[in-house]
N, C-alpha and C positions, 0 to 999 in steps of 0.2 A: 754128533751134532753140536755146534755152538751157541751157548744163548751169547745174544748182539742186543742191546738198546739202542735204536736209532735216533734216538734223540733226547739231548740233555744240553743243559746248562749250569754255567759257571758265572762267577761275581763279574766274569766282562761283560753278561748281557745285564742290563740297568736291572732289573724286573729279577735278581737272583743275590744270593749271600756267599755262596756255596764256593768254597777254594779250591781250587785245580784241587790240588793233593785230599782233600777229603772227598771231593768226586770221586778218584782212583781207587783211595780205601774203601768207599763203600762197594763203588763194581766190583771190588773183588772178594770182598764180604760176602755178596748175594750171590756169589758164583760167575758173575757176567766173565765171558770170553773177549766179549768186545765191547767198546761205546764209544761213539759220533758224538764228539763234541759240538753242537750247536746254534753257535751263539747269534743274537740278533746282531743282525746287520755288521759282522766283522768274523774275522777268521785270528784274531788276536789269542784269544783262550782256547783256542782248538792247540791253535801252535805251541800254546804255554802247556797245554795238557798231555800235548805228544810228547814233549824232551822228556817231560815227567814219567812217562809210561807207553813209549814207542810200540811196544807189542799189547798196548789194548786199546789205544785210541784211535780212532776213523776220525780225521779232519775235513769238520764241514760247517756249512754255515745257513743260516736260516735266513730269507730275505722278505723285506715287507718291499712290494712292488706297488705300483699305485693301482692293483685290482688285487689285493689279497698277500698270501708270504709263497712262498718256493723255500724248498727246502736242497741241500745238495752234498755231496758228499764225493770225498780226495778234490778237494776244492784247492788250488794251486795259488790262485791268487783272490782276494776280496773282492766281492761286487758289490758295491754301492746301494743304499736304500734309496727308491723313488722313482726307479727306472719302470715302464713297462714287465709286463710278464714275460713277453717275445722279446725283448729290447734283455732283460737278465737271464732268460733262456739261451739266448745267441750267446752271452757273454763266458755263460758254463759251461756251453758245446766246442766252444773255442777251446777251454782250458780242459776237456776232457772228464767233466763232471761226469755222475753219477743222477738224476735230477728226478725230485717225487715233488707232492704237493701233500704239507700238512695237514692234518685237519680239513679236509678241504671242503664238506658239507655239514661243520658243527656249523649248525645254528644258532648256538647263544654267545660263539667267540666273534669279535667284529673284523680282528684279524684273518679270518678265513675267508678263502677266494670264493666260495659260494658256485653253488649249479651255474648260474648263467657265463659266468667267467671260468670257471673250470672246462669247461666245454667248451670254449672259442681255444684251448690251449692244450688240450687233453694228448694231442697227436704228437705234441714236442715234446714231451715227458719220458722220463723211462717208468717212473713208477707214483702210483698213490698211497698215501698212506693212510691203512685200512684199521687199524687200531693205537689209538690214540689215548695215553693213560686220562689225561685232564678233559677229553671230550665227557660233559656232566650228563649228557644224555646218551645211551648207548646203540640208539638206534641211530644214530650219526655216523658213527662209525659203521654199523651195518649196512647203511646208506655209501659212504665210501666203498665198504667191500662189492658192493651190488655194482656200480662202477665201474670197480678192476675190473671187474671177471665180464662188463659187457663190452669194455674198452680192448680189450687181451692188455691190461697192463700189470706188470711186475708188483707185488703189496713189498709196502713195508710197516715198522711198527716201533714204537717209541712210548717211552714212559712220557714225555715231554717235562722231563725233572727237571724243578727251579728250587727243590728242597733236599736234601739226602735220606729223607723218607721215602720217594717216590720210586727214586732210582731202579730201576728195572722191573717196574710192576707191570709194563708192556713192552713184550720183546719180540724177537725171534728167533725160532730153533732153525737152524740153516746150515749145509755141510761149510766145512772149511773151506777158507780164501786167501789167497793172497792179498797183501796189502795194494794192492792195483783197484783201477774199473773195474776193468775187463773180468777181471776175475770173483770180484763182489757182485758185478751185476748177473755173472755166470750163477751164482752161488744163492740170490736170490731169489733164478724161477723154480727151485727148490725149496724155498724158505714157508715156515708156517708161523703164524702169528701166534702170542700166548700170552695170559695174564688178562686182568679186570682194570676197570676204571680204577682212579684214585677216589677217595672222598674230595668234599667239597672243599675241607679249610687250609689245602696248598694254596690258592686262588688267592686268599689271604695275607698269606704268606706273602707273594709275591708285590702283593699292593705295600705291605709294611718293607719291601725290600727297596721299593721304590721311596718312598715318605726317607726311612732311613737315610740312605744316600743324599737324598736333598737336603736335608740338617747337616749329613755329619758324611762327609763324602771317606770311601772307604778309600787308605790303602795299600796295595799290594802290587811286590814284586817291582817297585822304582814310580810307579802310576796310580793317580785317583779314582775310583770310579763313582760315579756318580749317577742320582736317579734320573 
C-alpha cells in the first residue's frame, strides 16, 4: 500500500514559505509515496514541484469558488478563482480532473463550502475530503466522513501542509496507481484515511507567511511571490 498526502502547499500559494525542493525532502523523509501538490488558485508550484520529483508529485490545484474551495487533482490546465462551483466543476470535467471538496464541513475555516452549498454540488464530485490535518475540530472531519459514506462518494485525505512540520500527518494508505485519473480514482475506492489533526500554531504560521510576503516579497526560481 502507498501512503499519498493529498494535499500540500508550496511558497506559490500566498499563505505558505515552503520551497518545492524542501517539500520533496520532507515527503520523502516521512515515507510519503505520493503528494498533490496544491496550491491556491494556480497550478504554477505543482508544475515546479513535478520536474522536481515526477515520481512523487500528483499536480493539482485548490480552487476558492465564490461558495467555498474545490479541490482537484492531474489538473492539466489552471482554473481561475471566482468562478462558481458548477461553473469550475465543468471546467475540471473538461480537462479530465480527478474533483473532491476540502474541508468541506469545517466550521471554523471561512474557506469551506459548508452543508448548504456542498449539497446543491455533491453529485458533481468524485470525492470528499474526509480527514483533513488543519480541520481544529475533529468532529468536522467526522461530519465529512458521515457524508461520503451517505453520498456513495470516494474520501480523500490531506495534511493540508503550508509548513514542512505538517507534511503527511493526514494521508492515505491506497494500492498503487498509475499517474493517470482513471487509475488514481480506481485506486481510491480502496484508499483508507490515516493520521491526526495538526496542533493549532501552523494556523500561525500561515498568517506570518502572509505578513512576510507583503514587506518583503519572496523570491524564487526567476518570480516574486507575495502575500
Amino acid at each position: 500500500m502507498l501512503k499519498v498526502d493529498l494535499h500540500a502547499h508550496t511558497l506559490y500559494s500566498r499563505d505558505c514559505l515552503t520551497r518545492p525542493e524542501d517539500l520533496i525532502r520532507r515527503a520523502r523523509a516521512v515515507g510519503l509515496d505520493r503528494i498533490a501538490v496544491t496550491e491556491h488558485n494556480n497550478v504554477a508550484g505543482a508544475r515546479r514541484a513535478k520536474e522536481l520529483a515526477p515520481d512523487l508529485v500528483i499536480l493539482g490545484e485548490e480552487i476558492k469558488t465564490t461558495h467555498g474551495e474545490i479541490i482537484a487533482y492531474f489538473v492539466t490546465e489552471e482554473v481561475p478563482r471566482g468562478l462558481s462551483p458548477q461553473e469550475t466543476i465543468r471546467r475540471l470535467r473538461d480537462q479530465g480532473a480527478v474533483i473532491s471538496v476540502p474541508h468541506p464541513v469545517d466550521s471554523l475555516r471561512r474557506s469551506a463550502m459548508g452543508l448548504e452549498n456542498l449539497l446543491q454540488i455533491i453529485d458533481l464530485v468524485d470525492a470528499l475530503e474526509i480527514r483533513n490535518a488543519r480541520c481544529v475540530r475533529p468532529q468536522d472531519n467526522a461530519h465529512a466522513e458521515r457524508l461520503a459514506a451517505e453520498h456513495a462518494k470516494l474520501t480523500t485525505a490531506g495534511s493540508d501542509a503550508h509548513t514542512l512540520f505538517e507534511i503527511g500527518r493526514c494521508h492515505l494508505e491506497m494500492p498503487d496507481f498509475e499517474d493517470n485519473p482513471e487509475s488514481f480514482r480506481a485506486a481510491l475506492a480502496l484508499a483508507r484515511p490515516v493520521g491526526t489533526e495538526s496542533p493549532f500554531w501552523p494556523h500561525f504560521a500561515s498568517t506570518y507567511a502572509k505578513l512576510r510576503k507583503r514587506i518583503r516579497p519572496v523570491r524564487y526560481n526567476g518570480i516574486s511571490h507575495t502575500g
